[in-house]
N, C-alpha and C positions, 0 to 999 in steps of 0.2 A: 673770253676772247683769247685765241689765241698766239703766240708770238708772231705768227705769219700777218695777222691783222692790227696789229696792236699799233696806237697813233704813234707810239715813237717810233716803230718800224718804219712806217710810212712819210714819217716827215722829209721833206726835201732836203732842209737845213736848217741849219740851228745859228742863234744868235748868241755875241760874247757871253751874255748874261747867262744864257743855258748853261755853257762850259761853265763859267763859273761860279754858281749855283751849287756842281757836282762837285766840284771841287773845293769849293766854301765847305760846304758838307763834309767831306772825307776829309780833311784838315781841322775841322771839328772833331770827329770821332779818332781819331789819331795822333798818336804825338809822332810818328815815325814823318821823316825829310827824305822822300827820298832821290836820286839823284842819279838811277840808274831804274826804268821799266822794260822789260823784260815779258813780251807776248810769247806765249807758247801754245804753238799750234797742234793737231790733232794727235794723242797718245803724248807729248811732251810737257804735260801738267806739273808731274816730279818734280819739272825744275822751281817751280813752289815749295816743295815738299823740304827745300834744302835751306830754306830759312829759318832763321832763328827768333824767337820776341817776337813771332808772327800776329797780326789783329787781321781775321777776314771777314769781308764782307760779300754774300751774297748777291748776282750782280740785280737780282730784283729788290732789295734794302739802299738802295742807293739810286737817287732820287735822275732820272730822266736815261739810265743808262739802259742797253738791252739787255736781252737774253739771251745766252746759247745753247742750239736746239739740236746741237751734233752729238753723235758716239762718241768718246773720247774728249770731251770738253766741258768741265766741270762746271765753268759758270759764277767763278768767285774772283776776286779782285783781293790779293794778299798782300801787305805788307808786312815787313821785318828785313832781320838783318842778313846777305848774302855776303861770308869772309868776313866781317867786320862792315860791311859797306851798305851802305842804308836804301833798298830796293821798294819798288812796286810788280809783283807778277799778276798778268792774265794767266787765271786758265781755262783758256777757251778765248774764241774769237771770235768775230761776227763775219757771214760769208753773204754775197748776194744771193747765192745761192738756196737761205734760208727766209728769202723773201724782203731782205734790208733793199732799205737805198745809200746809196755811196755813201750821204754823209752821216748815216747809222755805223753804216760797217768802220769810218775812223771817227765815231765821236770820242772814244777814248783818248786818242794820241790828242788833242787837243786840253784835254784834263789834264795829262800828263802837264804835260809842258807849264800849264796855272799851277801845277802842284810844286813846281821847279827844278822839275827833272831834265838834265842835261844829254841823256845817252838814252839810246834805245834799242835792245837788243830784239829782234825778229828770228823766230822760229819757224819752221813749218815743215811736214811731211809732203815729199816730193817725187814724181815718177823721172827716169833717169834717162836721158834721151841720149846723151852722149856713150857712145860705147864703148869707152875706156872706163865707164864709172858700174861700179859696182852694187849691188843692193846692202845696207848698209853703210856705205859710204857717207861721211857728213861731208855737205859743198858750202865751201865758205862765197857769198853771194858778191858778187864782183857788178853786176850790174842785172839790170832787167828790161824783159820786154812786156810792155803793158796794152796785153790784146785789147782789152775794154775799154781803154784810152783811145786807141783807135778809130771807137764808135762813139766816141764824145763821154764817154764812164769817165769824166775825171773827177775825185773829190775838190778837186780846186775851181771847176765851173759853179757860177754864177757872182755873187755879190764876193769883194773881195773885204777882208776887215786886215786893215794896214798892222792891227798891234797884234797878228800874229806872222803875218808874214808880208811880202812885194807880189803883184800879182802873176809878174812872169816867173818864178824862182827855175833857178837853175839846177839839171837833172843828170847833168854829167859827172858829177860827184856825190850820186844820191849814197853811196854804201863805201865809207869813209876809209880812204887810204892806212892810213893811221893805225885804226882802229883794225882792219885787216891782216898791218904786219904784226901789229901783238898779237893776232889772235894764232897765225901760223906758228909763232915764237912761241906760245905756250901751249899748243900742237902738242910741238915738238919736245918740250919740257915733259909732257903730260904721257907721252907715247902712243897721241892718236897720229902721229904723221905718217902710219903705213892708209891711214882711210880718208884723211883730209882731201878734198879736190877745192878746184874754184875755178867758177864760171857762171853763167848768165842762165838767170831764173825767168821762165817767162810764166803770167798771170793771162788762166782761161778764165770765164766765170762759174763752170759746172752748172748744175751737181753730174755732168754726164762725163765719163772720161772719155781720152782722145779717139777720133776713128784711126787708123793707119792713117789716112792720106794727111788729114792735120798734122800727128806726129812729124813725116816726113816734111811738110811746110813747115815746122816748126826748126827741125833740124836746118834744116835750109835757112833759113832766117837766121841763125844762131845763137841758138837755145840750147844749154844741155842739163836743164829740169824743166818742167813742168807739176806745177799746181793750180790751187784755185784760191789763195790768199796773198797775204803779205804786200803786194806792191800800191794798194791805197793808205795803208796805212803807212807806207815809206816816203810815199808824194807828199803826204799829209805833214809829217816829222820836218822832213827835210822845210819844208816851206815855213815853219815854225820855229827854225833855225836847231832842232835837236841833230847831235850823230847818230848816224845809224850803222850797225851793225848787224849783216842779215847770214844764217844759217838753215839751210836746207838739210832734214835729214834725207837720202836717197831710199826709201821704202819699196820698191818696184822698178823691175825696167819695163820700160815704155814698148807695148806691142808693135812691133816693124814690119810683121811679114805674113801675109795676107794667109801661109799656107801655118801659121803658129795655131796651138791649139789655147795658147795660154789668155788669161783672161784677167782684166783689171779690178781690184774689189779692196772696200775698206776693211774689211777684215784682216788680208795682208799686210793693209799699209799699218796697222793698228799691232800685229804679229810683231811686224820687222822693230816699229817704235821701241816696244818693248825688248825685245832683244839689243839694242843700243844705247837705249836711255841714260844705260847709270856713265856711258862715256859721254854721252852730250851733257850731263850733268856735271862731271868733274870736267868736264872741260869750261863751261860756262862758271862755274864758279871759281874756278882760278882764274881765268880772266879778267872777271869782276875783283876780283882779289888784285891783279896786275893793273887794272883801271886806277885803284884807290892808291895804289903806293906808288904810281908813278902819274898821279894826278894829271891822268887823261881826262877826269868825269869832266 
């Protein structure tokens, strides 16, 4: 069977006991606390790579979690230490696009949260709609639009369970002030501040990228990335009472003009990844390094 089919793809939702189950478990095999999780999305795995005293776990050894079935996302659940500061990294993430339902694609940030983790950092590889922003560029995520929310995709529909969150929670402070101006401050410290932007990520569900005309509706609505992850798992967080903190790397500009020859493709976005990596990398770990000494977490 495979991951397109598989019962935990397919389940609607899950009950506290699930999450907690996953989490019993990984708090069994682990002595690591950690207190900052850290998803990283397509070619952003690395930022794994930079912990210390790491234990990982395969995400098929680890009892109800999925699979990830993309290029670029390796599929393990790391623990250790980032700066001195005690982390959990995804690498790889769950997309609808690979056949999950909503509440597949955030059963992790729910784990998170049992395991007693307070922050949550979001990654993801992003096409560039606004035209002042550059390929390369990293967009620190200021807020989002949630196209699949729109058609009822919300991971917070149906049963609500009160001991993780309120049922209405509020979305206007999903991607944490706070948490923003450090991270421009250690930018700036770091000497990404010639590539830094910040602005509003909007969530398609793929796997198809945009036609012109959506772009352009896209623009119009005000959006300046586009991707296909990240904002169920920030409804999720946020509703669970964790901060968030969300970064876009910019991988492509977004095709505008009908007479362009140019063409959107993951190979690209997987190229550009890798040519900025090691700076989204020293920047996220001195951040987490600045969370822990000025006891943000």
């Amino acid at each position: 069977m495979d991951a397109s089919t598989s019962p935990s793809t397919l389940r609607c939702s899950y009950s506290f006991e699930d999450y907690k189950q996953t989490a019993d478990w990984l708090l069994a095999h682990t002595k690591q606390r950690p207190k900052v999780a850290i998803i990283c999305g397509s070619g952003l795995g690395g930022l794994a790579d930079l912990l210390e005293d790491k234990t990982v776990f395969p995400y098929g050894d680890i009892p109800s979690f999925p699979s990830s079935t993309v290029q670029g996302h390796a599929g393990q659940l790391v623990f250790g230490k980032l700066q001195g500061c005690e982390c959990v990294c995804m690498k790889g993430r769950f997309h609808f696009y690979e056949g999950y339902s909503i509440h597949t694609v955030t059963y992790p940030v729910r784990v998170f949260r049992l395991l007693g983790v307070k922050t949550l950092i979001v990654t993801n590889a992003a096409g560039g709609l606004n035209a002042a922003f550059n390929v390369g560029d990293i967009m620190l995520i200021k807020d989002h639009i949630n196209m699949p929310g729109f058609a009822g995709q919300n991971p917070l529909c149906g049963h609500n369970d009160d001991r993780f969150g309120v049922r209405f929670p509020c979305m206007s402070d999903a991607y944490d002030r706070d948490l923003r101006a450090l991270a421009k401050k250690t930018a700036k410290e770091q000497g990404c501040n010639s590539f830094l932007q910040e602005g509003v990520y909007c969530m398609l569900a793929g796997p198809t990228y945009e036609t012109i005309a959506e772009s352009r509706v896209l623009q119009i609505l005000g959006a300046d990335a586009v991707g296909m992850s990240t904002v169920p798992e920030v409804v999720v967080a946020r509703h669970c009472g964790l901060r968030v903190l969300g970064l876009s790397l910019i991988t492509n500009k977004v095709v505008m003009d009908y007479e362009s020859e140019e063409k959107a493709n993951h190979e690209e976005v997987l190229r550009t990844t890798d040519r900025r990596t090691k700076d989204l990398q020293r920047l996220v770990g001195q951040l987490v390094c600045q969370l822990a000494a000025e006891k943000h977490l």
